[in-house]
C-alpha positions as CSV (number, residue, x, y, z in Angstrom):
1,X,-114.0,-154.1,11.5
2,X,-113.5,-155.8,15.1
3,X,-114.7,-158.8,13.7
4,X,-111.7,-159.2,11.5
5,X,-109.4,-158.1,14.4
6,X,-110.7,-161.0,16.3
7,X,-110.1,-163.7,13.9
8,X,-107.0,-162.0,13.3
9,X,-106.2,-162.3,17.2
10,X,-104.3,-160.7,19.7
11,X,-101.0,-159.2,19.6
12,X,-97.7,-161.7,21.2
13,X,-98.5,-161.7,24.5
14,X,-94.4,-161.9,25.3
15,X,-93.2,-158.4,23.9
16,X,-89.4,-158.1,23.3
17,X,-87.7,-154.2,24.0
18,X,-85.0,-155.1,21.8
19,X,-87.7,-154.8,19.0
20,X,-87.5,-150.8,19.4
21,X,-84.1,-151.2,17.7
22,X,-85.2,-153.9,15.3
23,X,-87.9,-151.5,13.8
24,X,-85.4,-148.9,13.1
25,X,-82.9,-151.1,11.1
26,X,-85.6,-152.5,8.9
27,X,-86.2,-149.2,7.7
28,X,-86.8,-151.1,3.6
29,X,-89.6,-153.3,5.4
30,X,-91.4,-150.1,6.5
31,X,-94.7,-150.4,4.2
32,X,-95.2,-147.6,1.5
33,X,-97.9,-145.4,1.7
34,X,-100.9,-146.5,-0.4
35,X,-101.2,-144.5,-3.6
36,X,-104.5,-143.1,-3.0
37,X,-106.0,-139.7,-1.8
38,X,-105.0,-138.3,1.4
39,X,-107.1,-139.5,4.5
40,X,-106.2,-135.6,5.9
41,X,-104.6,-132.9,4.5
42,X,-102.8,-129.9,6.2
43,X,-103.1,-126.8,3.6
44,X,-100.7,-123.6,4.8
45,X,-101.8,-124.0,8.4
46,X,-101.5,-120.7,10.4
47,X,-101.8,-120.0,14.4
48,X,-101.1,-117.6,16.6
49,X,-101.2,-117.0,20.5
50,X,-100.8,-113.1,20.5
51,X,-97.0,-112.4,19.5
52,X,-96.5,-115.7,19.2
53,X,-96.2,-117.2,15.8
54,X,-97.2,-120.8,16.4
55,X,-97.4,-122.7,13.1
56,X,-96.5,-120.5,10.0
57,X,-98.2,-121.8,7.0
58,X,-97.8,-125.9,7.7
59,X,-99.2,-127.8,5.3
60,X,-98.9,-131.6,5.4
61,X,-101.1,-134.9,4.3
62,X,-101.5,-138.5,5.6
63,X,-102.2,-141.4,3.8
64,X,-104.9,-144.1,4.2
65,X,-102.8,-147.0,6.6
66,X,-99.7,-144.6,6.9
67,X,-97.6,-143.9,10.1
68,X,-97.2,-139.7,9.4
69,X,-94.6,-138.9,12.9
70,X,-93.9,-135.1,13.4
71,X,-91.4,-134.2,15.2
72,X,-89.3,-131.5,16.5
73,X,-87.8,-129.6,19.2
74,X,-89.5,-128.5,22.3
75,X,-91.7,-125.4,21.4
76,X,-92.0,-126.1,17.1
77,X,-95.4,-126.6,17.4
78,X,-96.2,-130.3,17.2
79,X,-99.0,-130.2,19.9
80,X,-100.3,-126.6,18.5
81,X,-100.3,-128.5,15.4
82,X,-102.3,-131.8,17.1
83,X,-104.7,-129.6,18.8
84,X,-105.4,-127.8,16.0
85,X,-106.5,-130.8,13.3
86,X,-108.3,-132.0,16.7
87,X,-110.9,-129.0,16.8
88,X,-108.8,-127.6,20.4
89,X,-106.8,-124.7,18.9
90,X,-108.5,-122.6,15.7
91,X,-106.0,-122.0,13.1
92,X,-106.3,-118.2,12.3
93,X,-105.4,-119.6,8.2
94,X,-105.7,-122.6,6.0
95,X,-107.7,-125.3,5.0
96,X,-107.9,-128.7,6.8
97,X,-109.9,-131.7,5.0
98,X,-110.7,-135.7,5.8
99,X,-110.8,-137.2,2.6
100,X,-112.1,-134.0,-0.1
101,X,-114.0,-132.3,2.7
102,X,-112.7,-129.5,4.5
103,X,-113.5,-129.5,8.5
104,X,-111.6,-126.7,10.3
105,X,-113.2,-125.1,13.0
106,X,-114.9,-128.3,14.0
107,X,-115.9,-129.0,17.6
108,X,-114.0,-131.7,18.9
109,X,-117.2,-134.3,19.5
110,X,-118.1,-132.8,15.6
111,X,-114.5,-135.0,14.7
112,X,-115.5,-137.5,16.7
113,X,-118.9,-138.2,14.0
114,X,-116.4,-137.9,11.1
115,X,-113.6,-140.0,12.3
116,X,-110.4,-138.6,13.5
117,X,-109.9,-139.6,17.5
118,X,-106.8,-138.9,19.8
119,X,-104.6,-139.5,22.8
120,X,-103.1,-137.4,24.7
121,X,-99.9,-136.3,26.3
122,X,-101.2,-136.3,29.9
123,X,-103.7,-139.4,30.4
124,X,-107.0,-138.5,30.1
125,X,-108.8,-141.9,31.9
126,X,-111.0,-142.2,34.7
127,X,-109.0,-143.4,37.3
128,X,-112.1,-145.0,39.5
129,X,-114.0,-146.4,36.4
130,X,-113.3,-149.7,35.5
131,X,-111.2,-150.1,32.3
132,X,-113.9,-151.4,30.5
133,X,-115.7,-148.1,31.1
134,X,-113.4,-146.0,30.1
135,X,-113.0,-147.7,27.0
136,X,-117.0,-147.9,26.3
137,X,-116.7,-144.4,27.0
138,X,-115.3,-144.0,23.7
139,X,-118.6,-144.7,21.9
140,X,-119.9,-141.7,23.8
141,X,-120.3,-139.6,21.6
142,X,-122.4,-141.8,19.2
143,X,-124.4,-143.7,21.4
144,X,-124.8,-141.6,24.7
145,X,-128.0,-143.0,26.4
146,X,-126.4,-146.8,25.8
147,X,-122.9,-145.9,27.0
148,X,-124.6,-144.3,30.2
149,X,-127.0,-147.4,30.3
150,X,-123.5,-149.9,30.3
151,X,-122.2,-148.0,32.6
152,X,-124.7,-147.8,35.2
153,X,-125.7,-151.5,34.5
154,X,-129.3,-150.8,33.9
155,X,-130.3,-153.2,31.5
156,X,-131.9,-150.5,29.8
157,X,-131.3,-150.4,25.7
158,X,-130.1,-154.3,26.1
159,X,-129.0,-154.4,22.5
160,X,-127.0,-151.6,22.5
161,X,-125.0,-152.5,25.5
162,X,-125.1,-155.8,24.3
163,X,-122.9,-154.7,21.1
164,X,-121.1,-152.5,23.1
165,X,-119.7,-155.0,25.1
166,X,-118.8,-157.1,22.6
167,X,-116.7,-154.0,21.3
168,X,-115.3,-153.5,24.3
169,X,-113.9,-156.9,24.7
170,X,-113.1,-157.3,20.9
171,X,-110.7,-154.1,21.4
172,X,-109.3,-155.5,25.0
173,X,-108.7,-158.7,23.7
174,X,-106.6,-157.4,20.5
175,X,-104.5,-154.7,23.0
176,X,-104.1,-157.9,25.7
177,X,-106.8,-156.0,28.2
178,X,-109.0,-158.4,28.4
179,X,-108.0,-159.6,31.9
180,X,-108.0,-156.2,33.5
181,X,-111.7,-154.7,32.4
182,X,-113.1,-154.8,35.8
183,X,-110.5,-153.1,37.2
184,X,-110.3,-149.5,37.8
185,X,-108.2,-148.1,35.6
186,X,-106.3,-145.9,38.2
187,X,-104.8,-149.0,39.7
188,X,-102.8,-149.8,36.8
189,X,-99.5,-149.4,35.5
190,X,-98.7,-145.8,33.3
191,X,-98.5,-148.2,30.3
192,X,-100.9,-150.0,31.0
193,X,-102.9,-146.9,31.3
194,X,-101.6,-145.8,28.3
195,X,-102.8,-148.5,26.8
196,X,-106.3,-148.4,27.9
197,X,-105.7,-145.0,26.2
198,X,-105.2,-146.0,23.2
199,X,-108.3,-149.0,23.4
200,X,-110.8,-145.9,24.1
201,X,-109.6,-144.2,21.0
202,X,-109.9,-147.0,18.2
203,X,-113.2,-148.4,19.6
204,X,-115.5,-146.1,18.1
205,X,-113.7,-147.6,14.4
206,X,-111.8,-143.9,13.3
207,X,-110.3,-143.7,10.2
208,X,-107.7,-141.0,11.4
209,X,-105.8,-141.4,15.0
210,X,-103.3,-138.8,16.6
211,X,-101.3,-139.7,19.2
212,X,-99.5,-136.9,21.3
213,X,-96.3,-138.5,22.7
214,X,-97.8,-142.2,23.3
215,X,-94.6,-143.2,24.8
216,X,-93.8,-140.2,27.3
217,X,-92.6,-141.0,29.9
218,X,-92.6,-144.9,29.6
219,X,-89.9,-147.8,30.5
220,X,-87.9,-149.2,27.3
221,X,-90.0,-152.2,27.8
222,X,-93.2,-150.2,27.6
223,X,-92.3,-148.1,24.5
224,X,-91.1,-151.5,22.6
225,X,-94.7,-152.8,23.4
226,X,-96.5,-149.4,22.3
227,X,-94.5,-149.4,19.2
228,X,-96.0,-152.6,18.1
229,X,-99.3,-151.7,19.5
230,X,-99.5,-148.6,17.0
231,X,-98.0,-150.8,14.3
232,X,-100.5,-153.2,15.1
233,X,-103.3,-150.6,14.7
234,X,-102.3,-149.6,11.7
235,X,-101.6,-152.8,10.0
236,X,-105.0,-154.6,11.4
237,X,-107.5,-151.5,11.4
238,X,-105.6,-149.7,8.4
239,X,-105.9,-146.3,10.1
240,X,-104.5,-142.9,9.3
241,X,-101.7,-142.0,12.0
242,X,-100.6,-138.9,13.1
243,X,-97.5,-139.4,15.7
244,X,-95.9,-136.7,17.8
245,X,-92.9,-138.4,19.5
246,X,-89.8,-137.3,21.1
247,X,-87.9,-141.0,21.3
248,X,-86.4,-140.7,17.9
249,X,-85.1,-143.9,17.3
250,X,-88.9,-145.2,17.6
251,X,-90.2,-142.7,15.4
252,X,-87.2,-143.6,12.9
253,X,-88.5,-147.2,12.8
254,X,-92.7,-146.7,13.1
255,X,-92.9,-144.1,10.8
256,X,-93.2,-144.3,6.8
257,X,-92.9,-140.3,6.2
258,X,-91.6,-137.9,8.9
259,X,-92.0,-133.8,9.0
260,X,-90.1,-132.2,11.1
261,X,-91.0,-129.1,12.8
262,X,-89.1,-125.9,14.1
263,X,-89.9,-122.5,15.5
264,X,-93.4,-123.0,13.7
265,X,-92.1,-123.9,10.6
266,X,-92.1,-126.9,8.4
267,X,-88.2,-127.5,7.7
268,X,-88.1,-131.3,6.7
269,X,-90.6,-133.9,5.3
270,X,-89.5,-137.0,3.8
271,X,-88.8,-141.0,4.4
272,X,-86.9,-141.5,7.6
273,X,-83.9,-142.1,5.9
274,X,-84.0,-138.6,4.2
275,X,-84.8,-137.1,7.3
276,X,-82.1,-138.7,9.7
277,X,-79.3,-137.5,6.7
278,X,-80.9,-133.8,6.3
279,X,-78.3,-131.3,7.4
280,X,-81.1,-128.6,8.4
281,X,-83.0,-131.6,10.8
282,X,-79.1,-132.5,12.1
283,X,-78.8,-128.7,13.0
284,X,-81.7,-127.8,14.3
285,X,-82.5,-131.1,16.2
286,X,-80.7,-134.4,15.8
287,X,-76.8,-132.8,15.9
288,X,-74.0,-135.0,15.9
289,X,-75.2,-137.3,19.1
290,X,-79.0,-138.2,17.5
291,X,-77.5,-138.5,13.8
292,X,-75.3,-141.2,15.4
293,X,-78.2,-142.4,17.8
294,X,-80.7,-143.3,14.7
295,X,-78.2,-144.4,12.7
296,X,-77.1,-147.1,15.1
């Protein structure tokens, strides 16, 4: 896979922020979904903390190379419903499959093996390892003895480190990291770090990626250069993506199918142009202002 990335090159090093507006008025040059069977599928998910009814029978698929966002208000479950495909929560009902086989209750480093990785709201790095660490550390879970060997700089299992260094640079070259790897990843910018982030989770070749809110918290110029980085992904490494996001005019340009969550409950599922026009999305999260705002 990397070796195609690399003769494929690096994103534009000079990203523009006016591009987050660009990708949501060319909704028609949005790629369709291929017509093949579902990389993951979400069958009448159920979860419950106690009294609280988290996710009442969600059910949901992504395509091989599709952009899936879900979205929502604050509290409709779209982490609950993250956590869950990623082996953190256990769904108390339902069925949950890569491909045709069905995975729930899956330790997370299980996933790992079969090809779904994350990201997470909060950065997860090592802020004193170098960025080049915390990417290799990515491979972790498949190769554990030659991760630890690259880190430590051993020597020991020279092969393995060998390829995993060429992975490592392969990935930081594509995500324009490749000056920064012997730095400690604490020392740089949030998206920066957010994109080291994202470098650890495709390095290990997954065929399924959630992202939990890549773009919290980030400058305009940061989200216009993560939007083409997830694009990117998908487009070059032909990934499955799950994205939760909260900027909605992103998500109405990134995304080729959007479900929109609320109180737990699945209330919207279409193209983003369906979505942005549905009254019941309009009431219960757009309104008036964020009709206007994607539309725009």
């Amino acid at each position: 896979m990397f070796d195609a990335v690399l003769r494929a090159g690096p994103l534009p090093a000079a990203f523009d922020p006016r591009l987050i507006g660009a990708l949501g008025r060319n909704e028609p040059a949005l790629r369709a979904a291929p017509a093949t069977s579902p990389a993951l599928t979400l069958d009448a998910i159920d979860l419950r903390f106690g009294g609280i009814h988290a996710l009442k029978a969600v059910s949901l698929d992504v395509a091989p190379g599709e952009i899936r966002a879900v979205i929502g208000p604050n509290g409709a479950g779209k982490s609950s419903l993250i956590n869950v495909i990623s082996g953190l929560y256990r769904a108390g009902s339902g069925r949950i499959r890569i491909g045709n086989e069905d995975f729930r209750d899956v330790p997370p480093a299980a996933l790992a093996r079969l090809g779904v990785a994350r990201t997470f709201q909060n950065l997860a790095l090592f802020p004193g390892l170098s960025v080049a660490g915390n990417i290799a550390a990515g491979l972790a879970f498949r190769r554990r003895a030659a991760v630890l060997a690259y880190l430590a700089g051993t020597g020991r299992a020279r092969a393995e480190t060998r390829e995993i260094t060429a992975k490592v640079r392969s990935i930081a070259g594509f995500l324009h990291l490749q000056d920064l790897l012997h730095r400690p990843a604490g020392t740089l910018s949030y998206g920066l770090q957010k994109r080291v982030e994202l470098a650890r989770a495709i390095v290990a070749e997954p065929r399924i990626l959630l992202l939990d809110e890549p773009m919290a918290g980030m400058t305009a110029t940061d989200k216009a250069e993560m939007a083409l980085l997830v694009r990117a992904v998908r487009d070059r490494l032909g990934l499955a993506v799950i994205l939760i996001e909260h900027d909605v005019g992103v998500v109405m340009g990134l995304s080729d199918r959007i479900a929109v969550l609320d109180h737990g409950v699945k209330i919207a599922d279409g193209t983003p142009g369906q979505v942005r026009r549905d009254p019941e999305v309009i009431r219960a999260y757009l309104g008036d202002e964020g009709e206007e705002a994607v539309a725009a």
